[in-house]
VMD Tcl script that builds the backbone (N, CA, C; Angstrom):
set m [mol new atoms 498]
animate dup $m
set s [atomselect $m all]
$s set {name element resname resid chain x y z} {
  {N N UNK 1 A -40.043 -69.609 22.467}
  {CA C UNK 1 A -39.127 -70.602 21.920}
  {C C UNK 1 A -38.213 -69.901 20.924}
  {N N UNK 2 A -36.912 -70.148 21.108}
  {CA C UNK 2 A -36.094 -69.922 20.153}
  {C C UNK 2 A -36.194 -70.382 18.918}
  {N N UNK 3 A -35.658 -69.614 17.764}
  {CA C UNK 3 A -35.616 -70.318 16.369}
  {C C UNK 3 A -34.243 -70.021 16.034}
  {N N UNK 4 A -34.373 -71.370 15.855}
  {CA C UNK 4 A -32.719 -71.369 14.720}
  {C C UNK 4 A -32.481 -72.442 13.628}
  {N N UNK 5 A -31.506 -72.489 13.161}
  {CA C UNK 5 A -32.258 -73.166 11.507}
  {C C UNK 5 A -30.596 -74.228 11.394}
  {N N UNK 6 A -31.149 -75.131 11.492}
  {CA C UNK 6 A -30.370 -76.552 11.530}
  {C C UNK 6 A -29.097 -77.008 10.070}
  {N N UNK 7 A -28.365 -76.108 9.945}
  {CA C UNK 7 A -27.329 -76.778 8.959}
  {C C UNK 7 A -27.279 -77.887 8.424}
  {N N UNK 8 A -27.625 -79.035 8.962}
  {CA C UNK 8 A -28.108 -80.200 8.462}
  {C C UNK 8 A -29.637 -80.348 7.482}
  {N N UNK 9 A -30.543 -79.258 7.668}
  {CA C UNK 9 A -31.451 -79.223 7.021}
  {C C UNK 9 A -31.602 -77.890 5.818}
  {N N UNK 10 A -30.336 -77.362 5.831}
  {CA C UNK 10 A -30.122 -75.909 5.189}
  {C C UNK 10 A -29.386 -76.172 3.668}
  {N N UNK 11 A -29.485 -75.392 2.840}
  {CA C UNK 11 A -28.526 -75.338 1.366}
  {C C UNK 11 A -28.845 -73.883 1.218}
  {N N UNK 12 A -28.067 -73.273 1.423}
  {CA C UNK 12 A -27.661 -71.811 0.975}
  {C C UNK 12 A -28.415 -70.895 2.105}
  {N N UNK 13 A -28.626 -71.174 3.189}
  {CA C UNK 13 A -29.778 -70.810 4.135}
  {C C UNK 13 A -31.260 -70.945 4.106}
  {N N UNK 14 A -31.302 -71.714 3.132}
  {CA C UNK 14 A -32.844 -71.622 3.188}
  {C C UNK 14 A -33.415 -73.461 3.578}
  {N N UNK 15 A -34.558 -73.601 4.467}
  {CA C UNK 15 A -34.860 -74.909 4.458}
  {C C UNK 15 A -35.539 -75.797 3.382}
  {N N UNK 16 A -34.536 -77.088 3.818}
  {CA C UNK 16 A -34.619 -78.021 2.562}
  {C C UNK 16 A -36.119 -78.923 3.259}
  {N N UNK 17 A -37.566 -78.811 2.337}
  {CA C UNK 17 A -38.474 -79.259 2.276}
  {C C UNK 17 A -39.571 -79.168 3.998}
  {N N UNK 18 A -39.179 -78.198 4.529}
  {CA C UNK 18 A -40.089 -78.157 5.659}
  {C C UNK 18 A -40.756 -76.890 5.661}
  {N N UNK 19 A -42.187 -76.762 5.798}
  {CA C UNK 19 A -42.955 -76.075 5.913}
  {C C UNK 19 A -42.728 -74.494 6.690}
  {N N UNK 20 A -41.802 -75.174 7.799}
  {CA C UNK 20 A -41.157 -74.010 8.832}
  {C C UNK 20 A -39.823 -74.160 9.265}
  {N N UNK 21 A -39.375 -73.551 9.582}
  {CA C UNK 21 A -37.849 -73.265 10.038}
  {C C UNK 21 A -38.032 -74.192 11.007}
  {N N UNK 22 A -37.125 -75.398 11.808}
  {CA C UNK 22 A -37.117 -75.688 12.667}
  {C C UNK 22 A -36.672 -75.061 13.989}
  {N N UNK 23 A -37.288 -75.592 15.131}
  {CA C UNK 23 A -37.648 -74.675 16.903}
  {C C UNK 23 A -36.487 -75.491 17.172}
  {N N UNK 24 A -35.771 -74.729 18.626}
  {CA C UNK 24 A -34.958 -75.133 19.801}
  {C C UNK 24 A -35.694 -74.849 20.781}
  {N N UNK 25 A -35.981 -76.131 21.698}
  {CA C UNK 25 A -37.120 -75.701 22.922}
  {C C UNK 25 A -35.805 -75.729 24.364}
  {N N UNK 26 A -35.458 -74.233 24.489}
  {CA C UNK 26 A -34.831 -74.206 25.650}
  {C C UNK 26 A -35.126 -73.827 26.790}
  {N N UNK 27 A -34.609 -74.787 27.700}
  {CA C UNK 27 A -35.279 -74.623 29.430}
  {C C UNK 27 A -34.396 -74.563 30.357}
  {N N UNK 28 A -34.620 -73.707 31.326}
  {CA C UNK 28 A -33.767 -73.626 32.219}
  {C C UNK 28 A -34.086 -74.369 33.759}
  {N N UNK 29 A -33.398 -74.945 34.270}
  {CA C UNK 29 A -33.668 -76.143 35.190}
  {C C UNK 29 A -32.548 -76.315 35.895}
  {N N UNK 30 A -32.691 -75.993 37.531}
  {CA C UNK 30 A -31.856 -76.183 38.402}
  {C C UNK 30 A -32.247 -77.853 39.301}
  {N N UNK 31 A -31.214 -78.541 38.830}
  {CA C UNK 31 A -30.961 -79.627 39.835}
  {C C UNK 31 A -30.491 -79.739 41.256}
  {N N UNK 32 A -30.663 -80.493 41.807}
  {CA C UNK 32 A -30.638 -80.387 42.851}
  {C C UNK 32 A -29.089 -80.712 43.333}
  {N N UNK 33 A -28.627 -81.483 42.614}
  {CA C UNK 33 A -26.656 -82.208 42.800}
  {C C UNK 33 A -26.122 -82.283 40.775}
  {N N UNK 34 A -24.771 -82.069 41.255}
  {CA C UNK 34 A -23.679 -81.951 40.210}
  {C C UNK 34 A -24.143 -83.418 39.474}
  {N N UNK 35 A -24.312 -84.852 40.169}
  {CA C UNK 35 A -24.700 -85.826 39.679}
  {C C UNK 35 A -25.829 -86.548 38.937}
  {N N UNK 36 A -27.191 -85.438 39.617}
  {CA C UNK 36 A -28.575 -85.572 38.875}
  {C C UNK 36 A -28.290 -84.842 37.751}
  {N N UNK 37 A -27.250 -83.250 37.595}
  {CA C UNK 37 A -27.139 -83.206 36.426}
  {C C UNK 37 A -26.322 -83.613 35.296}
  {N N UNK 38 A -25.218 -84.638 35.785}
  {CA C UNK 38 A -24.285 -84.982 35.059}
  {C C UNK 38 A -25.092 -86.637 34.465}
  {N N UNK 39 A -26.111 -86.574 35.343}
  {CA C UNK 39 A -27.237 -88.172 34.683}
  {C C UNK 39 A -27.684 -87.569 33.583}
  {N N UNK 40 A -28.863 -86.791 33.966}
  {CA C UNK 40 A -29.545 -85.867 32.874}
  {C C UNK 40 A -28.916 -85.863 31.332}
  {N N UNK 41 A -28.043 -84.670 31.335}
  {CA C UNK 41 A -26.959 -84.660 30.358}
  {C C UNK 41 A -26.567 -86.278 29.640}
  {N N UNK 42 A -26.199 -87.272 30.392}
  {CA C UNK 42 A -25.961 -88.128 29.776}
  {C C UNK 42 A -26.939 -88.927 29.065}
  {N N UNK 43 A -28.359 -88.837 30.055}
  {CA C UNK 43 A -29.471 -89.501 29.160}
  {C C UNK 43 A -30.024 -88.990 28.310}
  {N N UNK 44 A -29.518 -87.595 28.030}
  {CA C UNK 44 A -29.542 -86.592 26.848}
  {C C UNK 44 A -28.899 -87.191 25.516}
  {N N UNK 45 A -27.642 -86.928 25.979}
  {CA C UNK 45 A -27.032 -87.877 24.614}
  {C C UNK 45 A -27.229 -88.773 24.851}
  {N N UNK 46 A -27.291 -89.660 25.445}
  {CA C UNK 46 A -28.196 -91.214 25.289}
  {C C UNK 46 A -29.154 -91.024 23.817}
  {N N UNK 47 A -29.983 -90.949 24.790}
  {CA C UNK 47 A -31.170 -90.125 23.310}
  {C C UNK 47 A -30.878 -89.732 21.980}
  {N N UNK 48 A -30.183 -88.716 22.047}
  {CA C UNK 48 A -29.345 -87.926 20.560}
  {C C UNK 48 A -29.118 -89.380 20.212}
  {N N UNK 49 A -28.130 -90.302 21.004}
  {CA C UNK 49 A -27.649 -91.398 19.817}
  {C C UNK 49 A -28.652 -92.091 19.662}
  {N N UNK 50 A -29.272 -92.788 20.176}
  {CA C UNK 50 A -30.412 -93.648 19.752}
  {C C UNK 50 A -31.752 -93.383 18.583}
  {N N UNK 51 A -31.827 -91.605 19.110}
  {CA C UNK 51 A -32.357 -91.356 17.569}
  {C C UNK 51 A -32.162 -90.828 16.421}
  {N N UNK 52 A -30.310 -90.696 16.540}
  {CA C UNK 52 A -29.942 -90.054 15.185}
  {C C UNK 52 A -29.154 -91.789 14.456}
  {N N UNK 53 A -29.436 -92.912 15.259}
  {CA C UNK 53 A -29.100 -94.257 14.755}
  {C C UNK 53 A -30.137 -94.741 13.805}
  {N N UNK 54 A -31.341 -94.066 14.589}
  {CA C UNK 54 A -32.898 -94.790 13.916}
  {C C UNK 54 A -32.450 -94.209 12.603}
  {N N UNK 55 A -32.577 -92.671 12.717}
  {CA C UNK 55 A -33.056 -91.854 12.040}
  {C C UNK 55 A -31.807 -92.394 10.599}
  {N N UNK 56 A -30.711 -92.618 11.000}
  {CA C UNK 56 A -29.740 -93.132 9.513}
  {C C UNK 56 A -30.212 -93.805 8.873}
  {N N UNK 57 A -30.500 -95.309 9.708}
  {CA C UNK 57 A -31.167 -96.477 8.883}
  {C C UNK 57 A -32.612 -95.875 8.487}
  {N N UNK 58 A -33.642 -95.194 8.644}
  {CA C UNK 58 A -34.184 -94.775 8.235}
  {C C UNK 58 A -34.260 -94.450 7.070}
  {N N UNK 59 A -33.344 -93.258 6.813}
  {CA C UNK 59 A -33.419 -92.603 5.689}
  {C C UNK 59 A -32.899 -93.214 4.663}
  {N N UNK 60 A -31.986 -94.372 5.046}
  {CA C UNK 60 A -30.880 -95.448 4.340}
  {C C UNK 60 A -32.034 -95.798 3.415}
  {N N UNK 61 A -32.793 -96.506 4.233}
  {CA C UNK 61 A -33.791 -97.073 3.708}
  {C C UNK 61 A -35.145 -96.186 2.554}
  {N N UNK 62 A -35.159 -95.608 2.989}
  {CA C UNK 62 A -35.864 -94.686 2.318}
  {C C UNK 62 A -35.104 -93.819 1.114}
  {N N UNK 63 A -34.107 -93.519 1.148}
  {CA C UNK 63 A -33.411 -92.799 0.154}
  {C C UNK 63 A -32.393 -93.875 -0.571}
  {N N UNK 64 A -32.024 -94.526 -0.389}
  {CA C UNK 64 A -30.816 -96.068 -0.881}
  {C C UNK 64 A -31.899 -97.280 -1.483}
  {N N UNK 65 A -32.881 -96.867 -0.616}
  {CA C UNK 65 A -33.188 -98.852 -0.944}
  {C C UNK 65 A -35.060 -98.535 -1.619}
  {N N UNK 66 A -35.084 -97.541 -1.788}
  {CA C UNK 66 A -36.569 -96.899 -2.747}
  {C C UNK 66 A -37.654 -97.338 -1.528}
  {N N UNK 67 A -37.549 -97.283 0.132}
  {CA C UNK 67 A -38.965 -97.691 0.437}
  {C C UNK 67 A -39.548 -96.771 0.847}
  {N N UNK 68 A -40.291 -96.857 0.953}
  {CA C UNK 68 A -40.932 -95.752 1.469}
  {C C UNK 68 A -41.606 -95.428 2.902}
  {N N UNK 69 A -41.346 -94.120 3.249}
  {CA C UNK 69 A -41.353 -93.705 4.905}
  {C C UNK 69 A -42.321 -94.671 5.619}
  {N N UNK 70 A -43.537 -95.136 5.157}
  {CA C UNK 70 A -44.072 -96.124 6.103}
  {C C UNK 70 A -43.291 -97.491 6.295}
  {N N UNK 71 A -43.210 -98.087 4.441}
  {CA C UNK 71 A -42.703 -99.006 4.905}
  {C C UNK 71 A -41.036 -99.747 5.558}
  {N N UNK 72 A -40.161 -98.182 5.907}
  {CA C UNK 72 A -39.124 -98.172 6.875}
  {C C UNK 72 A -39.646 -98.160 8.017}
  {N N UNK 73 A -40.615 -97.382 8.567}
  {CA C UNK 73 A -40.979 -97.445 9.707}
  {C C UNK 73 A -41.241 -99.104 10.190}
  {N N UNK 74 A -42.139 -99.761 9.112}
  {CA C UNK 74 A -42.626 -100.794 9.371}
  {C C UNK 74 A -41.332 -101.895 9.838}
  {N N UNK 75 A -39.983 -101.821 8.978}
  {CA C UNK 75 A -39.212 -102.335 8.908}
  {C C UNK 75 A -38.333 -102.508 10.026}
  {N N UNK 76 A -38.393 -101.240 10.772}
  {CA C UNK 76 A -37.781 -100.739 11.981}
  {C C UNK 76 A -38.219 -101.019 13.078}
  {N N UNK 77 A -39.153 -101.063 12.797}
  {CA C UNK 77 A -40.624 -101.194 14.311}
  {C C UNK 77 A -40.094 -102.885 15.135}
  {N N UNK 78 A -39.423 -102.649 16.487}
  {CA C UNK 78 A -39.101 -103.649 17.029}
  {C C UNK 78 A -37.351 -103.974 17.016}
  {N N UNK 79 A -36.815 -103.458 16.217}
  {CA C UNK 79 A -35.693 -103.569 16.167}
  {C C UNK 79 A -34.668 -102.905 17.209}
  {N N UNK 80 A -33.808 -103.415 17.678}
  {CA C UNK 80 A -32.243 -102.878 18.400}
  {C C UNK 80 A -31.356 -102.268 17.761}
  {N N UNK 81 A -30.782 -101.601 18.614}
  {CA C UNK 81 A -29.501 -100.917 18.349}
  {C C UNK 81 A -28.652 -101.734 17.526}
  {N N UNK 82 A -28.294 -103.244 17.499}
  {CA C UNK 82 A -27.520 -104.139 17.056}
  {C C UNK 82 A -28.039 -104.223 15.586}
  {N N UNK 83 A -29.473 -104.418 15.551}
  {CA C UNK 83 A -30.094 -104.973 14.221}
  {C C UNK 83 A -29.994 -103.671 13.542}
  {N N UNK 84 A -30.113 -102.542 14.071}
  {CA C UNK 84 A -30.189 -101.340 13.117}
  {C C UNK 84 A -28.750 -101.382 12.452}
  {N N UNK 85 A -27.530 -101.271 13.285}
  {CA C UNK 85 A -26.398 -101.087 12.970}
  {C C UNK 85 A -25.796 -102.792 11.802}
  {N N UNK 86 A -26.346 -103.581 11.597}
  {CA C UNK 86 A -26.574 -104.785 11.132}
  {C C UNK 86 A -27.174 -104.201 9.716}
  {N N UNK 87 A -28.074 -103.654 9.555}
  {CA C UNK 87 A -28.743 -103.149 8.533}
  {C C UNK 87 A -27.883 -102.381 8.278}
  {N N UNK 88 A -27.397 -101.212 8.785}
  {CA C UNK 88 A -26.504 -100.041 8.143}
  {C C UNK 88 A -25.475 -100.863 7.436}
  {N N UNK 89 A -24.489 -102.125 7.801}
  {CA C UNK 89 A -23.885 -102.324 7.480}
  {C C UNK 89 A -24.040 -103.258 6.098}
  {N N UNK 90 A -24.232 -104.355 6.632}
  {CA C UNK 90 A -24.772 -105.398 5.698}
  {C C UNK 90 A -25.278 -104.809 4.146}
  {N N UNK 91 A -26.682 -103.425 4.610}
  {CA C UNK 91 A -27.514 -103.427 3.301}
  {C C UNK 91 A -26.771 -102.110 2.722}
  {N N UNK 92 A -25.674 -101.565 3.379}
  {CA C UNK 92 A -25.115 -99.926 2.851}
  {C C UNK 92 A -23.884 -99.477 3.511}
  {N N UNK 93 A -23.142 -100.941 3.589}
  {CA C UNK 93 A -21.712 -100.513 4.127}
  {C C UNK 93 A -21.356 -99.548 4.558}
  {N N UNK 94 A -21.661 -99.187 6.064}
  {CA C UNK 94 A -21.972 -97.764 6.620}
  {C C UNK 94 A -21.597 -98.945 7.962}
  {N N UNK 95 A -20.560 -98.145 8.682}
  {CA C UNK 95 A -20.159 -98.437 10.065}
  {C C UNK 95 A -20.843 -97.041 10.847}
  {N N UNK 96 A -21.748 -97.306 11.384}
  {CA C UNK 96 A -22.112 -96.345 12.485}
  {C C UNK 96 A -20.758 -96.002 13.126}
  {N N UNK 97 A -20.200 -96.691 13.553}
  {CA C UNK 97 A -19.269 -96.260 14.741}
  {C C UNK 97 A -18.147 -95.034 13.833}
  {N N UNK 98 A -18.191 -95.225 12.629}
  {CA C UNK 98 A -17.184 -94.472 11.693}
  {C C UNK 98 A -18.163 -93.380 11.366}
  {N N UNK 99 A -18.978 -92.666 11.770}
  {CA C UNK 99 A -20.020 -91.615 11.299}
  {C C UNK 99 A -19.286 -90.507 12.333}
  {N N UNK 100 A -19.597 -89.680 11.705}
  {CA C UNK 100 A -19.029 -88.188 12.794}
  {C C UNK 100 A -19.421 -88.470 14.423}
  {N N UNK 101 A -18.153 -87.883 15.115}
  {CA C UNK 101 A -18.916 -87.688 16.390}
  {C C UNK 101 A -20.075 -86.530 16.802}
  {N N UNK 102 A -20.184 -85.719 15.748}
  {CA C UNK 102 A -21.230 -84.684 15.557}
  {C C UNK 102 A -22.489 -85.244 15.976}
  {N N UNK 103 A -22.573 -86.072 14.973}
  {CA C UNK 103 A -24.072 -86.913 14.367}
  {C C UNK 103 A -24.591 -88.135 15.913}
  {N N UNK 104 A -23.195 -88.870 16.100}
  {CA C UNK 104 A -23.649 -89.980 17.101}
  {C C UNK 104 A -23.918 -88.897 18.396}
  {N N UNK 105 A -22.841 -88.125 18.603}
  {CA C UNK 105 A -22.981 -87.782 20.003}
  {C C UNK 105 A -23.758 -86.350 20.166}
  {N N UNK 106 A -23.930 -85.892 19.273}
  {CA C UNK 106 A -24.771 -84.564 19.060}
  {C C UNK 106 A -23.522 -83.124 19.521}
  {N N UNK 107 A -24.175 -82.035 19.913}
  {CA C UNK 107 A -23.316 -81.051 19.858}
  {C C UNK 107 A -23.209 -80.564 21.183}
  {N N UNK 108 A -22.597 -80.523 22.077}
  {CA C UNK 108 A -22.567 -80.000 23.752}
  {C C UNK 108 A -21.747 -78.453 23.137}
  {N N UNK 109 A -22.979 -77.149 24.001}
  {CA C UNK 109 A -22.170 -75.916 23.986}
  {C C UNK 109 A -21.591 -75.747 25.690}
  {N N UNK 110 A -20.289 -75.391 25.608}
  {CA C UNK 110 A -20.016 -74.816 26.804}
  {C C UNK 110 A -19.157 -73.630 26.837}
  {N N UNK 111 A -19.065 -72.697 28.100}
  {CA C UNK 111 A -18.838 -71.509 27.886}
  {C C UNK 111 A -17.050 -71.847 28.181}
  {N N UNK 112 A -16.163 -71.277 27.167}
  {CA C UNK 112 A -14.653 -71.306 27.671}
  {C C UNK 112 A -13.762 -70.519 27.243}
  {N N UNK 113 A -12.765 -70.366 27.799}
  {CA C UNK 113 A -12.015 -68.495 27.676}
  {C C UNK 113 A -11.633 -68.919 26.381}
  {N N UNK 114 A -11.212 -67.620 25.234}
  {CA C UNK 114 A -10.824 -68.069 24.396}
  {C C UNK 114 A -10.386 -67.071 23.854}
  {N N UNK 115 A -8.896 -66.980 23.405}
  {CA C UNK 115 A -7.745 -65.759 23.494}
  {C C UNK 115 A -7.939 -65.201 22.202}
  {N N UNK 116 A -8.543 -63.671 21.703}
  {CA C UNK 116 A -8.822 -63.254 20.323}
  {C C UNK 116 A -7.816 -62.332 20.252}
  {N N UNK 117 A -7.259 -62.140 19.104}
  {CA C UNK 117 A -6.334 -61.443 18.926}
  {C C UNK 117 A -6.846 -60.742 17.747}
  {N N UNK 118 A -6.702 -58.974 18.342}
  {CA C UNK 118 A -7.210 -58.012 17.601}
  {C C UNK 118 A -5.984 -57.106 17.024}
  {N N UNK 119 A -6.457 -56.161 15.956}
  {CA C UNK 119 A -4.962 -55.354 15.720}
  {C C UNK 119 A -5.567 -53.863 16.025}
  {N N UNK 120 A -5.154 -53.306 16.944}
  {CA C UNK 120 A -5.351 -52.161 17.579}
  {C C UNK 120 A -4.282 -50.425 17.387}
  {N N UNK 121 A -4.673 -49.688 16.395}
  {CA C UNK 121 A -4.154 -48.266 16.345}
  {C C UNK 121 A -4.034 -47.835 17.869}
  {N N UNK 122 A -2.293 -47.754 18.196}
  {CA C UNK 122 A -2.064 -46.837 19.616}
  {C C UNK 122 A -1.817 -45.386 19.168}
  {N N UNK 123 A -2.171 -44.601 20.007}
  {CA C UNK 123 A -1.896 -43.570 20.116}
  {C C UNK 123 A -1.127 -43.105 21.444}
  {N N UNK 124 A 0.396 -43.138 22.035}
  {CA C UNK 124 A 0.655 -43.100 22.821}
  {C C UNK 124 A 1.507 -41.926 22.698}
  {N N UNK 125 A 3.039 -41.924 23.136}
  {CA C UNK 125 A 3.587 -41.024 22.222}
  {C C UNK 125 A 3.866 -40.837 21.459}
  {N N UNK 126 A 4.474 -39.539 20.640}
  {CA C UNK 126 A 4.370 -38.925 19.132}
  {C C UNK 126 A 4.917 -39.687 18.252}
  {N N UNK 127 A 5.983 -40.637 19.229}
  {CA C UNK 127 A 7.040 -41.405 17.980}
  {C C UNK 127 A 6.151 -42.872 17.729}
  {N N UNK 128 A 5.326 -43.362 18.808}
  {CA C UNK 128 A 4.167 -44.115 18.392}
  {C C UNK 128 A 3.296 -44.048 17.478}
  {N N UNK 129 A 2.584 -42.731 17.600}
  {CA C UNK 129 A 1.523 -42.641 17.069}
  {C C UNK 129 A 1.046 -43.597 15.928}
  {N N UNK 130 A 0.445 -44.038 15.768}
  {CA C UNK 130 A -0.536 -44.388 14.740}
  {C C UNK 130 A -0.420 -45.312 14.395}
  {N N UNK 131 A 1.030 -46.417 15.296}
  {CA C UNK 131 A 1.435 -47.863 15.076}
  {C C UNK 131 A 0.451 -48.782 15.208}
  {N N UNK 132 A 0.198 -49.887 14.259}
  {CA C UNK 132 A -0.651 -50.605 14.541}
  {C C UNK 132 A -0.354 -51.769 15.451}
  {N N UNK 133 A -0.959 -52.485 16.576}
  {CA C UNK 133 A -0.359 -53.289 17.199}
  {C C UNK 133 A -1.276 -54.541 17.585}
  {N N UNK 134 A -0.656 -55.517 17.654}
  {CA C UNK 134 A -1.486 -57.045 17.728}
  {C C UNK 134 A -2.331 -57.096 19.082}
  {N N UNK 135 A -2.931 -57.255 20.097}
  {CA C UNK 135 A -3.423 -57.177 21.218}
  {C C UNK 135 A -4.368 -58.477 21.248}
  {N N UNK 136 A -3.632 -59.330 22.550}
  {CA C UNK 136 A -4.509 -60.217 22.755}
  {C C UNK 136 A -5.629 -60.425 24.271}
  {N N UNK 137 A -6.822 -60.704 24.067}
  {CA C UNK 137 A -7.627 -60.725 24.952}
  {C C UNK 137 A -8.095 -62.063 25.029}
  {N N UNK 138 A -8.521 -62.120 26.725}
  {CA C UNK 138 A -9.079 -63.526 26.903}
  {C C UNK 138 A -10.916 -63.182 27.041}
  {N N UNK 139 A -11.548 -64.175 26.504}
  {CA C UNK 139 A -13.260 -63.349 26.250}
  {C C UNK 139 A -13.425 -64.994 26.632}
  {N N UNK 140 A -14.769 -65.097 27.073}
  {CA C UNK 140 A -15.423 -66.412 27.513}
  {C C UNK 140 A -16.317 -66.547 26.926}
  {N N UNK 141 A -16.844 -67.374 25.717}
  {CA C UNK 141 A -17.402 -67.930 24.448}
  {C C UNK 141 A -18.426 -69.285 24.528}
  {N N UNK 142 A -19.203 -69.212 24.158}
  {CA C UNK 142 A -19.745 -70.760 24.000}
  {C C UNK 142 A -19.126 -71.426 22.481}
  {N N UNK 143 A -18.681 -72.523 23.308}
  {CA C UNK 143 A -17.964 -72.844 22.225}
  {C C UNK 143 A -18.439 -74.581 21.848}
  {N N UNK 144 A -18.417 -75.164 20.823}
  {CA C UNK 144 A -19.599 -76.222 20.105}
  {C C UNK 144 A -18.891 -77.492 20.532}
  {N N UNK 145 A -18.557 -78.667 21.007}
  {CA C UNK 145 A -18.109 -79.508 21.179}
  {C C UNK 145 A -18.364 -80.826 20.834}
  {N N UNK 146 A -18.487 -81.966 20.156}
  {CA C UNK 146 A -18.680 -83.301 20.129}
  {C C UNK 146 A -17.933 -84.462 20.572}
  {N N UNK 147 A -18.464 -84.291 21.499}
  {CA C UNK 147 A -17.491 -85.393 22.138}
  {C C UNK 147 A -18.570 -85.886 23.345}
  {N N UNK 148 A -17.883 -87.350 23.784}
  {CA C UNK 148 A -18.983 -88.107 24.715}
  {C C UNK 148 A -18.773 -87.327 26.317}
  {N N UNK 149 A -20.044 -86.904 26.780}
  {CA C UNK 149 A -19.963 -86.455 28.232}
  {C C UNK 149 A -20.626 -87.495 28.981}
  {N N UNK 150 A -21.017 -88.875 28.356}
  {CA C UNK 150 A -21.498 -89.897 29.344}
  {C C UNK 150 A -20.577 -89.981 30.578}
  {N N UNK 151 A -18.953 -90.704 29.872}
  {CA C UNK 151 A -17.618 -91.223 31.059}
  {C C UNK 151 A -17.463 -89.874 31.710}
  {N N UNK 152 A -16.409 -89.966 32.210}
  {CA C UNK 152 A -15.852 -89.103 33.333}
  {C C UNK 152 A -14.583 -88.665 32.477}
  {N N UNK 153 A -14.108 -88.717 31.714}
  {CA C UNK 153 A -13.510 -87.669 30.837}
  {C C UNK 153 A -13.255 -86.558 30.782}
  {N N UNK 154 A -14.961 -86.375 30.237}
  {CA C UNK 154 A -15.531 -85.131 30.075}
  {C C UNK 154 A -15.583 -84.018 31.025}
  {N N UNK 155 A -15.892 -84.723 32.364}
  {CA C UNK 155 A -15.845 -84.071 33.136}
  {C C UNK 155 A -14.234 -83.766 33.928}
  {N N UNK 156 A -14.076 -84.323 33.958}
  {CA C UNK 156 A -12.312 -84.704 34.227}
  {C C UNK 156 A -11.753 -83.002 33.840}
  {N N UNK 157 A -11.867 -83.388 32.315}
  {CA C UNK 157 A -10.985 -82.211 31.432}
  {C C UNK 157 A -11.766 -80.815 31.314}
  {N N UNK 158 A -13.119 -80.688 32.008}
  {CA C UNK 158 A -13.691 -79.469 32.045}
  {C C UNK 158 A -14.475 -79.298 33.204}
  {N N UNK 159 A -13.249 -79.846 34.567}
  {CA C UNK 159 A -14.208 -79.472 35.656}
  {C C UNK 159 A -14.637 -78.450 36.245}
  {N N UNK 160 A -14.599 -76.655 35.754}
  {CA C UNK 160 A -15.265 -75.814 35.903}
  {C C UNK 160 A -16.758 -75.360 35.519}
  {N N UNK 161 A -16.946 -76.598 34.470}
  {CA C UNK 161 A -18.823 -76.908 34.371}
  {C C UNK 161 A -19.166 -76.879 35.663}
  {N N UNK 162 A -18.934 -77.978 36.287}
  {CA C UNK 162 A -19.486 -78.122 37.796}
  {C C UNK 162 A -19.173 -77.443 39.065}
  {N N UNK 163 A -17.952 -76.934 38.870}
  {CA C UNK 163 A -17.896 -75.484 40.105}
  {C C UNK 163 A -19.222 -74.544 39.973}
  {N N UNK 164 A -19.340 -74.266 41.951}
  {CA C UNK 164 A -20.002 -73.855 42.373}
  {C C UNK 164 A -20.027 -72.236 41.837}
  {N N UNK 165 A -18.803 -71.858 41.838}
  {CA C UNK 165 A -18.562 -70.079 41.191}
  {C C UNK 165 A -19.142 -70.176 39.532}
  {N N UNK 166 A -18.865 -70.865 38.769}
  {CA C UNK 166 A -19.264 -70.935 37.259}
  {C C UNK 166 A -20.592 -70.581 37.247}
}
mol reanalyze $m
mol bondsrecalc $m
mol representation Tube
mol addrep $m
């Protein structure tokens, strides 16, 4: 298992109140169609939102309103998406829908060209020599994204995810 250490749980690099660095459990998994994996993925962030919704009113509650971790749990236990976002609002004027798309939709990496521009000493001929010069290259990057890949959008505007050559 990979380790990597969650910015959201970090202040100056070091972790804020956990025993251990938090794990990334990554797996590699071939589907069978472009569509079982474009479900997948979506019931992925499905997920991400549903438990980084709990997890607000949660802490709302626990850090805003003095209760404490059981008795949020207790508070929570049975509740909807509607009633949670009802609580965010009502008890801590907090519009879920106005929260980062970071947080609701979580972080999709995908790999995409991305033009770096270096400054490169030529040495060509004598009257060159030693000019410094701008040089741009195209390099293919994973690069961090938040944004919803449920609709067809997503896929729309980055349909080389799903090519067969990629």
């Amino acid at each position: 298992m990979d380790r990597v250490m969650s910015t959201a749980l970090c202040s100056s690099g070091k972790a804020i109140g956990l025993k251990e660095e938090p794990g990334f459990d990554g797996r590699v998994i071939v589907y069978p169609s472009n569509q079982t994996l474009k479900d997948y993925l979506s019931w992925r962030q499905a997920d991400c939102h549903i438990n980084n919704l709990y997890n607000t009113v949660f802490w709302a509650l626990v850090q805003q309103s003095g209760l404490t971790p059981v008795q949020a749990q207790e508070r929570l236990q049975g509740t909807l998406a509607a009633d949670k976002n009802e609580i965010l609002f009502s008890e801590f004027n907090i519009n879920y829908n106005n929260e980062p798309l970071m947080y609701r939709k979580g972080t999709v990496l995908i790999w995409q060209k991305v033009g770096e521009v270096t400054t490169k000493e030529v040495k060509l001929p004598a009257e060159m020599e030693g000019k410094k010069m701008e040089m741009t290259r195209t390099r293919t990057k994973p690069v961090p994204l938040h944004c919803d890949i449920i609709g067809d959008a997503f896929w729309k505007e980055h349909p080389e995810i799903l090519d067969e050559d990629s």
